[in-house]
Structure formats: C-alpha cells, structure tokens
C-alpha positions as CSV (number, residue, x, y, z in Angstrom):
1,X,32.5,83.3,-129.7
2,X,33.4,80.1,-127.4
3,X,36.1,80.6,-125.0
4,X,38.9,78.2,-123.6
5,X,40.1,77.7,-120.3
6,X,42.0,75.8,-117.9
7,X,40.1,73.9,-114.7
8,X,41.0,74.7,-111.5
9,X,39.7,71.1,-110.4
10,X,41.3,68.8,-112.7
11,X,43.6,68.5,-115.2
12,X,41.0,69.1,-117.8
13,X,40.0,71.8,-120.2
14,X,36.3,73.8,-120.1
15,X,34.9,75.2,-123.3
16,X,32.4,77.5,-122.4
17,X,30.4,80.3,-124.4
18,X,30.5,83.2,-122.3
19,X,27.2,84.7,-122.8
20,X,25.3,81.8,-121.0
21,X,28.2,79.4,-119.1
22,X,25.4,77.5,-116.9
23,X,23.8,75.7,-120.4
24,X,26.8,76.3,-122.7
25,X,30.0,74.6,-121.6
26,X,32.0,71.2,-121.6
27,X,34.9,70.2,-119.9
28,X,37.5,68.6,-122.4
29,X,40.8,66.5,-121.7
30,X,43.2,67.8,-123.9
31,X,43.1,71.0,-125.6
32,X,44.1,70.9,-129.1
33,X,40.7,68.9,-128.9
34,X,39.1,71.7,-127.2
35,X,40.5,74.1,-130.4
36,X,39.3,71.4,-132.8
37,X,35.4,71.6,-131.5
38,X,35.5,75.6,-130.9
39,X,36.8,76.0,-134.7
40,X,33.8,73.5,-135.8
41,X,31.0,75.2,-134.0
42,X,32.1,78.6,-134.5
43,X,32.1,77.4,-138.5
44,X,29.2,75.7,-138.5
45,X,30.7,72.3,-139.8
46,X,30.2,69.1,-139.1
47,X,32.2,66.5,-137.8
48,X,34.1,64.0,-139.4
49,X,35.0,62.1,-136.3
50,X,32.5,59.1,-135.3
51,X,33.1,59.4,-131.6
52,X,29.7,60.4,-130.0
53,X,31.6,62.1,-127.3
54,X,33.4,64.5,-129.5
55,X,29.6,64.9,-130.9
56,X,28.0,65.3,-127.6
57,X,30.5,68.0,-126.6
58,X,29.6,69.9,-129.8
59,X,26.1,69.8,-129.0
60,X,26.6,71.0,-125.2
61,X,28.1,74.2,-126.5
62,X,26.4,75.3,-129.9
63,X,23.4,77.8,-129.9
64,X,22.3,78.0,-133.5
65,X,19.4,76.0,-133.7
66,X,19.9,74.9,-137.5
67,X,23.4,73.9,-136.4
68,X,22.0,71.8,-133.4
69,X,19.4,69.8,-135.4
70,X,22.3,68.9,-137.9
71,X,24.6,67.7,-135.5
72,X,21.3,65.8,-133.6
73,X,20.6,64.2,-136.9
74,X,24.9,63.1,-137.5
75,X,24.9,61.7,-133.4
76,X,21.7,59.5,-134.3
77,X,23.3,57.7,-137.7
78,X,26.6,57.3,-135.2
C-alpha cells in the first residue's frame, strides 16, 4: 500500500511505500499525478502516458518484480 504526503521542503508531493521509504519513494509536483501513479502500481497496470518521467517514478516505487520488468520493458520502447 503506497502512501502520499506533503514535503516539508518544497512545494512538491513524495510517494513513498512505507515498508521500505529509503528505496521506495518519489517526490511528485502535483498530486492528482501522485494518485494517478499510486492507483497504477497498486493495480498492476501499465501506463498509457509516453512521458519517461511518469515511467521512471513508477519504477522508483513498485516492488513486484513481474510488474518492474513490464514497466522496464514499456520505458525502453519509449
């Protein structure tokens, strides 16, 4: 379950799994972006967006393997 909240630094958003914050987490401009990626890793669907950004930041915070190759594989054909 990824988690939302505000920085303290910047006007920015950090999406963060809490279980491992360190290896799992991205900070995010605006956050009905930040809902958009949470609701497509927590479903396990991929992207329809072509920025590699909004791909990268999936990739920072996803822990299912399976999941990590597939988006790997979508960010390479970008």
């Amino acid at each position: 379950m990824l988690k939302i909240k505000k920085s303290h630094i910047k006007e920015e958003w950090i999406l963060y799994n809490p279980d491992s914050f360190e290896t799992c987490h991205t900070h995010i401009k605006h956050k009905r972006v930040a809902i958009k990626i949470k609701y497509l890793v927590e479903h396990h669907i991929l992207p329809q967006s072509h920025d590699k950004r909004f791909v990268d930041s999936m990739i920072r915070v996803t822990k299912n393997n399976r999941y990590l190759r597939q988006l790997q594989e979508y960010r390479n054909t970008l």
